[in-house]
C-alpha positions, 0 to 999 in steps of 0.5 A: 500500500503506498502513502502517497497522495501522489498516486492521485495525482498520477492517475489523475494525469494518466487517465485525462485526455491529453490536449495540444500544447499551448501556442507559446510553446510551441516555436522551442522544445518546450512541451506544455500539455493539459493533462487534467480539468476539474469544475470548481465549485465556489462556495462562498470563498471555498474553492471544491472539488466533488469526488468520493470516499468508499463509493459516498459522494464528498467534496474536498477543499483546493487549499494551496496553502496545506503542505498536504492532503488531508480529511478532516475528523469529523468527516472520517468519523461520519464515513466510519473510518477506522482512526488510527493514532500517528505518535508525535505528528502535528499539523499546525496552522491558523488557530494552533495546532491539531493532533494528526491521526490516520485511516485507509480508504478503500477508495478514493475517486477524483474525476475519472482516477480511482485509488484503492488502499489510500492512507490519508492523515486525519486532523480536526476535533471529533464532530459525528452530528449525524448530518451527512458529510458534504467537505470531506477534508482538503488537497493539498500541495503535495497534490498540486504541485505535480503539476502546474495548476491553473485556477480560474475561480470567478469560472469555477475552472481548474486545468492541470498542466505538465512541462518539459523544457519550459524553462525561460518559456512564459507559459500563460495559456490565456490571452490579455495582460498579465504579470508574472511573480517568482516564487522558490521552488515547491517540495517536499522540503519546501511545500509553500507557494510563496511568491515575492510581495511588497506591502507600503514598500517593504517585502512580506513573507506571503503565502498563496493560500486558496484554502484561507476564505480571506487574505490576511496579514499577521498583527505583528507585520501590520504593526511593523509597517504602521497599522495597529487595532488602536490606528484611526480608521481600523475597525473590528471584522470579528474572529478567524479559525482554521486547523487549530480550536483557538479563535483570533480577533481580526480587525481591517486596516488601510495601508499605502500600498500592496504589490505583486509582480508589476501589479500595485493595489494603492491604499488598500483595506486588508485584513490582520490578526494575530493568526499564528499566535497558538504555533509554537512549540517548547524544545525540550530543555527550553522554557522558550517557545519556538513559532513554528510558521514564519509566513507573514501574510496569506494570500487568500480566496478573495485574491484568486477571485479576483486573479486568473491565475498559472501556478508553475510548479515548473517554472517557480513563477505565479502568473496573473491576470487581474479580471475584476472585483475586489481583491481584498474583500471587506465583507463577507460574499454571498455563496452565489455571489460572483467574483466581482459582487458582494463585497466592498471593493478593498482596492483595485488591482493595477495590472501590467495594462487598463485598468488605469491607476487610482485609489483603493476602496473606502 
């Protein structure tokens, strides 16, 4: 039986029809090849996938910001899974941190690809309601980052890609302006997308994090660069969870600017909050606690809906198109809403072409 969620991502290419490569590439070497779609369904700002766990229909969440595949507790209890304890595994993220367990899957089934004999790790607080399990847990990076992945969210479309060659190549399989963000290079030692960002200026440790249902910024970062919950103008925006059972105060703020690429959003309103506040651990011998993540900034749901997006595992580069909306979102969407309505625009993007300059949202 093998462990690893690769295998999906295996079958998932194998089984797919393999479609012409895209224009850009074909003058040199390079072989860009569509090997894979899935629809996306959005809900709210959760990106799903629908697929099935030992023949029972499920959706997983896209969730670009996991280092790896995961099903959530209360989901596997609801399935009947057998739980199984993994000694001194820990998944940490917003919130704090959660136990890991693990389980076998007879059968796990994503598109057109089946696997059998599945293991999966398990995090989340026990939950068996009684209701009928509808997210059954996430896809990770270790799934995603066999490929290069476009994300076309405000469409509910994903397409996977695989490169050979492509190096120095722009890989963009869609037309209009665009601008491209490097970011290292995503394995096994590394499973963070982390493209370069500037905020007022200075450079953030940001995250790509389609799992995170809005963008936010840590509380210290945002006091580093000036906005603070006592500075004129920042307003209460409830709580935020995640992995871990602690919930976490965030507030939204007006900083001078935020850039990506060629791409600058002037006087945006963006979330913060104290997010990573519970990850840390104590070093046997030390009475000092270690934060374990050092991300600065989640680039969230409402930054995709607002992007086209080419993630390019391949390349280490994120390429983007702004297509409209609200980039940072001050209110919560509807889950019918489209990308460009239901929320207050936060700032307007500034792509490599139109739209023209101007000032955030108020």
């Amino acid at each position: 039986m093998d462990s690893g969620i690769g295998r999906l991502a295996s079958a998932l290419g194998t089984c797919a029809l393999i479609l012409l490569a895209a224009p850009a590439a074909a003058e040199t070497k390079c072989q860009f090849v569509k090997v894979a779609s899935l629809p996306v369904k959005m809900e709210g700002n959760r990106p799903l996938v629908d697929g099935s766990i030992n023949g029972q229909p499920v959706q997983f969440l896209i969730d670009s910001g996991a280092f790896a595949s995961m099903l959530f507790r209360s989901a596997a209890e609801k399935l009947g899974l057998p739980l199984g304890i993994v000694q001194g595994a820990t998944a940490y993220g917003v919130g704090g941190e959660s136990k890991i367990m693990s389980t076998t899957l007879e059968t796990l089934t994503l598109d057109q690809a089946t696997l059998h004999d599945l293991r999966l790790n398990v995090v989340g607080a026990p939950g068996n309601d009684g209701t009928p399990v509808k997210v059954a847990g996430l896809l990770g990076e270790d799934f995603l980052r066999h490929f290069d992945v476009e994300m076309d969210l405000s469409h509910g479309q994903m397409f996977f890609y695989q490169a050979h060659d492509c190096d120095g190549v722009d890989l963009l399989p869609w037309t209009g302006a665009y601008t491209v963000a490097d970011f290292p290079t995503v394995g096994i030692n590394n499973p963070h997308i982390r493209p370069k960002v500037l905020i007022n200026g200075e450079p953030i440790l940001a995250e790509l994090d389609s799992g995170a249902y809005y963008s936010i910024l840590t509380k210290d970062d945002a006091g580093r660069l000036g906005v603070t919950p006592e500075s004129a103008g920042v307003t209460a925006a409830g709580h935020t969870t995640g992995i871990g059972a602690a919930r976490e105060a965030v507030w939204i703020g007006r900083f001078d600017s935020f850039t990506i690429g060629d791409e600058t959003i002037r006087h945006p309103k963006m979330r913060f909050g104290d997010i990573f506040k519970h990850d840390t651990i104590t070093w046997s011998g030390s009475r000092l606690a270690s934060q374990v993540i050092d991300t600065e900034m989640l680039l969230g749901a409402d930054f995709l809906r607002a992007h086209h997006v080419l993630i390019a595992h391949s390349q280490g580069k994120l390429y983007l198109s702004y297509i409209g909306g609200p980039v940072f979102q001050t209110d919560t969407p509807r889950p019918e809403a489209p990308a460009a309505t239901g929320a207050e625009p936060a700032g307007d993007a500034i792509p490599a072409g139109p739209p023209p300059d101007k000032d955030g949202g108020s």
